[in-house]
mmJSON file of the N, C-alpha and C atoms, coordinates in Angstrom:
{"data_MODEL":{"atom_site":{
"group_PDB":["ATOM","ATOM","ATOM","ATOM","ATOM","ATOM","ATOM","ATOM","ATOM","ATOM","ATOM","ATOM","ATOM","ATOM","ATOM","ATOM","ATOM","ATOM","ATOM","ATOM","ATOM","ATOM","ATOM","ATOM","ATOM","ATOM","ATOM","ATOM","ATOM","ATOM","ATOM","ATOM","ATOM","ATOM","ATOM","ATOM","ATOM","ATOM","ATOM","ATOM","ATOM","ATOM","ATOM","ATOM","ATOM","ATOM","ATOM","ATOM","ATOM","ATOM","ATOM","ATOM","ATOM","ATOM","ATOM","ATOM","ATOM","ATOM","ATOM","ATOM","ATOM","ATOM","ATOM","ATOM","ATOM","ATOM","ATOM","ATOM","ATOM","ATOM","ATOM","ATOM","ATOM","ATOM","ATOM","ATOM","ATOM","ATOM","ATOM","ATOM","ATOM","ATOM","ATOM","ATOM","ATOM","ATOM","ATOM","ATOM","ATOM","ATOM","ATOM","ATOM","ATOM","ATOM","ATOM","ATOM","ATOM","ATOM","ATOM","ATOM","ATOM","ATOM"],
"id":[1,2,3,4,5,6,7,8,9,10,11,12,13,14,15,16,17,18,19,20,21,22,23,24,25,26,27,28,29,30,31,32,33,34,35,36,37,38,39,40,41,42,43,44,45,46,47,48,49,50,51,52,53,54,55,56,57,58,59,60,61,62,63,64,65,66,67,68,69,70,71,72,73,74,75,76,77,78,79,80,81,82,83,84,85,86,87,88,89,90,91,92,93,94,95,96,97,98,99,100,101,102],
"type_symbol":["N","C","C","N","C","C","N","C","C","N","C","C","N","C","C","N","C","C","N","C","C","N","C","C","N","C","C","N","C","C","N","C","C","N","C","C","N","C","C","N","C","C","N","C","C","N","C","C","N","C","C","N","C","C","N","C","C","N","C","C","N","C","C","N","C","C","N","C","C","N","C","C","N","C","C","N","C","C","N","C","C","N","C","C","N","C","C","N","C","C","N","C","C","N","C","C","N","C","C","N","C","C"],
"label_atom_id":["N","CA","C","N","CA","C","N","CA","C","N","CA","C","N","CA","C","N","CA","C","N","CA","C","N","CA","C","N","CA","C","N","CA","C","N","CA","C","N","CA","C","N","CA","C","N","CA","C","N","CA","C","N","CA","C","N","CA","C","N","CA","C","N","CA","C","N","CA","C","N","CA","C","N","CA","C","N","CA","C","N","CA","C","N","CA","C","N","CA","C","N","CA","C","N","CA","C","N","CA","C","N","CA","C","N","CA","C","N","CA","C","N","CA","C","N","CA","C"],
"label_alt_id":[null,null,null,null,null,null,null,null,null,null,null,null,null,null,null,null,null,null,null,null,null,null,null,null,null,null,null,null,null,null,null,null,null,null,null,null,null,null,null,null,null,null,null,null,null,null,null,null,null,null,null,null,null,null,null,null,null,null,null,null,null,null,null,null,null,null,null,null,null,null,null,null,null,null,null,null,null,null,null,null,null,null,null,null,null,null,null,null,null,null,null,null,null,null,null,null,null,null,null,null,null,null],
"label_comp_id":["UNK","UNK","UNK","UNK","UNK","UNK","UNK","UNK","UNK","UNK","UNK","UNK","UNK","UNK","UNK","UNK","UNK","UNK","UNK","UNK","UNK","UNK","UNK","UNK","UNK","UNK","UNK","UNK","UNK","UNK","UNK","UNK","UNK","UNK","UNK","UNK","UNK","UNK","UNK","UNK","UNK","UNK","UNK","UNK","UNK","UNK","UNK","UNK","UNK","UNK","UNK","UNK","UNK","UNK","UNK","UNK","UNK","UNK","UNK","UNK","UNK","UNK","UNK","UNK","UNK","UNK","UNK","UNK","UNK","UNK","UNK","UNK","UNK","UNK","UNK","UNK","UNK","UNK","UNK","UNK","UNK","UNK","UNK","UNK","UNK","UNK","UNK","UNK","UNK","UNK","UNK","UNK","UNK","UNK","UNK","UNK","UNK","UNK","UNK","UNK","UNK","UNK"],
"label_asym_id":["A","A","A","A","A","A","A","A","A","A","A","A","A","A","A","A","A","A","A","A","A","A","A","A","A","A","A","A","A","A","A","A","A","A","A","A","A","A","A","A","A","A","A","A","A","A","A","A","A","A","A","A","A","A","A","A","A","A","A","A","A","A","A","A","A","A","A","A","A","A","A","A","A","A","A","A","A","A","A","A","A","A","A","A","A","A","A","A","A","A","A","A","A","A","A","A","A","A","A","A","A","A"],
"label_entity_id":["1","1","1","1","1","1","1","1","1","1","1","1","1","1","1","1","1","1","1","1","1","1","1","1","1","1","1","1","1","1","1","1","1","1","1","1","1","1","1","1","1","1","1","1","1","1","1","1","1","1","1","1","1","1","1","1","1","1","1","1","1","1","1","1","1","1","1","1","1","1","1","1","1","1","1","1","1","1","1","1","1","1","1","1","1","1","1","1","1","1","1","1","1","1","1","1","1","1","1","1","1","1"],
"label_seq_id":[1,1,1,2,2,2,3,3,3,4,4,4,5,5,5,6,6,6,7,7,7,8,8,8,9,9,9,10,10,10,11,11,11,12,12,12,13,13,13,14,14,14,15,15,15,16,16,16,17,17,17,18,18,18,19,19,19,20,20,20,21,21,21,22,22,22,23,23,23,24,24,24,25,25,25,26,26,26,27,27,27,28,28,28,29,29,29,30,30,30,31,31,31,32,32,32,33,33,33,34,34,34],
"pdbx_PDB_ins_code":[null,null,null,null,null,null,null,null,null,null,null,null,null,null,null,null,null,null,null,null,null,null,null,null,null,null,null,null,null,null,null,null,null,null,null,null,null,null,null,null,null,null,null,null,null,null,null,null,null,null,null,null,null,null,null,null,null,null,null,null,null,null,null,null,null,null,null,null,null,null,null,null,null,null,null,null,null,null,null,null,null,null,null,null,null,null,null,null,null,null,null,null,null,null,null,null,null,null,null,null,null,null],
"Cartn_x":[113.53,113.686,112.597,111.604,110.343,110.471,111.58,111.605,112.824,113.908,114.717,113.906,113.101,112.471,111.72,110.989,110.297,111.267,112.43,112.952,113.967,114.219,115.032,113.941,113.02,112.329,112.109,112.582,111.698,113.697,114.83,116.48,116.294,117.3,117.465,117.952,117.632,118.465,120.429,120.5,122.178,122.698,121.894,122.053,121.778,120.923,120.785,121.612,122.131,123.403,124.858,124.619,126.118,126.085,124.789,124.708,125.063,125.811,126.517,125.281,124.588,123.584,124.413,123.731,123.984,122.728,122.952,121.299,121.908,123.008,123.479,123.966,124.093,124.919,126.482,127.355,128.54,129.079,130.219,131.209,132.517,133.089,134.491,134.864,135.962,136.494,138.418,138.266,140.065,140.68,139.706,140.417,140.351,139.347,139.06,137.939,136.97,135.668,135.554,134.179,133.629,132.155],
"Cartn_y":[58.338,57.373,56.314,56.686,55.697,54.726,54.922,54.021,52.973,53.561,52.617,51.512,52.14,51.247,50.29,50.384,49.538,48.174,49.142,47.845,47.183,47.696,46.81,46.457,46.707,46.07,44.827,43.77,42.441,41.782,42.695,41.833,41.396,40.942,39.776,40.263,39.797,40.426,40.982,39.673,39.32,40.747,41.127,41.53,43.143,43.603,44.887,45.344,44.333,44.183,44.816,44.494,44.883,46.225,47.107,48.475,49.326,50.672,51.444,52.931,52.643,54.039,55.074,56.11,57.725,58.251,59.406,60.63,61.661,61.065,62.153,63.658,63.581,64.585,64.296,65.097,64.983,64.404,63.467,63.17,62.89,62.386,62.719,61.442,60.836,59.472,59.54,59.312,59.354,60.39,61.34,62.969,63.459,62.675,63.103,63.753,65.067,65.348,64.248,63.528,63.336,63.97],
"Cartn_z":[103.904,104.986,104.963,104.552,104.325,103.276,102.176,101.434,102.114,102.795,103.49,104.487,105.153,105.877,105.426,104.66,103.752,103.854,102.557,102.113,103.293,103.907,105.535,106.534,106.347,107.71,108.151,106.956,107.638,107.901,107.539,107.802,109.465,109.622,110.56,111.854,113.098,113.88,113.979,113.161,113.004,112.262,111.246,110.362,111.33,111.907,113.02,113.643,113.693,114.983,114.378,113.537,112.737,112.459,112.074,111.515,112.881,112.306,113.381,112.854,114.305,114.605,114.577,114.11,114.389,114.638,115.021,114.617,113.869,113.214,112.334,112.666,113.793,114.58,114.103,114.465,114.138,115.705,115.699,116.876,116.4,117.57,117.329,117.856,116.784,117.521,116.834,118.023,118.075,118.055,118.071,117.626,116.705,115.704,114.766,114.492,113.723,113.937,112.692,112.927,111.16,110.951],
"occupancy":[1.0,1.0,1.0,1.0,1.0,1.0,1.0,1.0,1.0,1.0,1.0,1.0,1.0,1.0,1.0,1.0,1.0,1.0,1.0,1.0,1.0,1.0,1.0,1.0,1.0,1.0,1.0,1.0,1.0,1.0,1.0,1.0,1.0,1.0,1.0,1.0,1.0,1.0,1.0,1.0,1.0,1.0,1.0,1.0,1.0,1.0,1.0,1.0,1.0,1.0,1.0,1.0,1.0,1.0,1.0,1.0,1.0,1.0,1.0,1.0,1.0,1.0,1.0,1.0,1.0,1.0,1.0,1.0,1.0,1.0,1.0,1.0,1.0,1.0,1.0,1.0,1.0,1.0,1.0,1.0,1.0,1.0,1.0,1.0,1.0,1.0,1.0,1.0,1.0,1.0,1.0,1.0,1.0,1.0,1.0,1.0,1.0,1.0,1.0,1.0,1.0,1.0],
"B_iso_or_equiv":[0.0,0.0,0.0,0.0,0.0,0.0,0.0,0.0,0.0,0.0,0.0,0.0,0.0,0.0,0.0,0.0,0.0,0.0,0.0,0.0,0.0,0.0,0.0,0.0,0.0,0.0,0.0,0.0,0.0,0.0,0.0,0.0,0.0,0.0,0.0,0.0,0.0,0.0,0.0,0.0,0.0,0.0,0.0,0.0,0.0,0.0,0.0,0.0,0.0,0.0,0.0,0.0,0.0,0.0,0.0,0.0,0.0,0.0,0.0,0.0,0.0,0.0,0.0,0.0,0.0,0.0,0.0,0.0,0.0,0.0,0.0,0.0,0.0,0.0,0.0,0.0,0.0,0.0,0.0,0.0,0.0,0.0,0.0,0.0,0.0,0.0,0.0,0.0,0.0,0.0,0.0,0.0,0.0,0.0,0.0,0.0,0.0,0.0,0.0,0.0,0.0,0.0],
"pdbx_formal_charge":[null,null,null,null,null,null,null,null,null,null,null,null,null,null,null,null,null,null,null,null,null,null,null,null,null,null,null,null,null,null,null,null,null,null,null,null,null,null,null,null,null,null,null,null,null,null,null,null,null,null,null,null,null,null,null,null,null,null,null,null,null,null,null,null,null,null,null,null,null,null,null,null,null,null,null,null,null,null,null,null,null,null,null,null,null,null,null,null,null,null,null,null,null,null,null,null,null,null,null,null,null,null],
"auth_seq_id":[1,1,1,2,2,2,3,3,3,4,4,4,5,5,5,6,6,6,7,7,7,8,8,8,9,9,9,10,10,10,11,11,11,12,12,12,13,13,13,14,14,14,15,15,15,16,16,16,17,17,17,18,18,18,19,19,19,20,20,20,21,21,21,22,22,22,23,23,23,24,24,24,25,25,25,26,26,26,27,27,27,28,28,28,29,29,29,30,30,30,31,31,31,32,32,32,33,33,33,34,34,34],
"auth_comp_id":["UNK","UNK","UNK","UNK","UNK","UNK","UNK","UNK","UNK","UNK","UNK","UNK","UNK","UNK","UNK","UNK","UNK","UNK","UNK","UNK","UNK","UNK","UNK","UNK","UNK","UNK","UNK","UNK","UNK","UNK","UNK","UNK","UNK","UNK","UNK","UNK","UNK","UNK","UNK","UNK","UNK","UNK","UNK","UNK","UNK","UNK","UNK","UNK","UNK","UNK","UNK","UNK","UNK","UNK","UNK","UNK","UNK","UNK","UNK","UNK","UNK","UNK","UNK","UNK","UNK","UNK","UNK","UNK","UNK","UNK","UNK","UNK","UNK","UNK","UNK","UNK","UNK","UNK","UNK","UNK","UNK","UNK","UNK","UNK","UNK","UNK","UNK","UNK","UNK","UNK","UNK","UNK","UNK","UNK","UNK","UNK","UNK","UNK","UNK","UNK","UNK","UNK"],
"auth_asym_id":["A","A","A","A","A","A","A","A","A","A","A","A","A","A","A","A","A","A","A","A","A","A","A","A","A","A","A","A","A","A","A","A","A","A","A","A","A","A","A","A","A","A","A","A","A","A","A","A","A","A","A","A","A","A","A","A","A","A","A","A","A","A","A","A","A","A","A","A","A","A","A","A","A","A","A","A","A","A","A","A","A","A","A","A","A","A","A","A","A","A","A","A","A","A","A","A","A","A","A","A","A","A"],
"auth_atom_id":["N","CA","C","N","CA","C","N","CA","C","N","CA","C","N","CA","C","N","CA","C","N","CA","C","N","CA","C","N","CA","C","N","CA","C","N","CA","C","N","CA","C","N","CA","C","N","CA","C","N","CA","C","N","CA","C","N","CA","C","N","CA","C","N","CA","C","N","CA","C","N","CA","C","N","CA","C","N","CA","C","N","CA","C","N","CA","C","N","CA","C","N","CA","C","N","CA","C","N","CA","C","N","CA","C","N","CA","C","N","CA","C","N","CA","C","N","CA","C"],
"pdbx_PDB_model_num":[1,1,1,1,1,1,1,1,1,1,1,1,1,1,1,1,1,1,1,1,1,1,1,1,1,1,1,1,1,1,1,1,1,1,1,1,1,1,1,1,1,1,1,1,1,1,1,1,1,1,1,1,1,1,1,1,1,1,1,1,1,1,1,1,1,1,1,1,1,1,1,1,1,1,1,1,1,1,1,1,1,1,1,1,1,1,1,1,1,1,1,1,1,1,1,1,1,1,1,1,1,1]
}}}
């Protein structure tokens, strides 16, 4: 994870905005588990 950050830390807000958070837990959308 320390090397992801590195290399994404200085992208753009525009660019933040678009990425879809997890904590890597599992959920369920539409009825689906993923």
């Amino acid at each position: 994870r320390f090397e992801f950050a590195k290399k994404y830390a200085n992208m753009s807000l525009d660019f933040w905005k678009k990425v879809l958070w997890s904590d890597e837990s599992k959920f369920e959308l539409f009825g689906q588990k993923r």
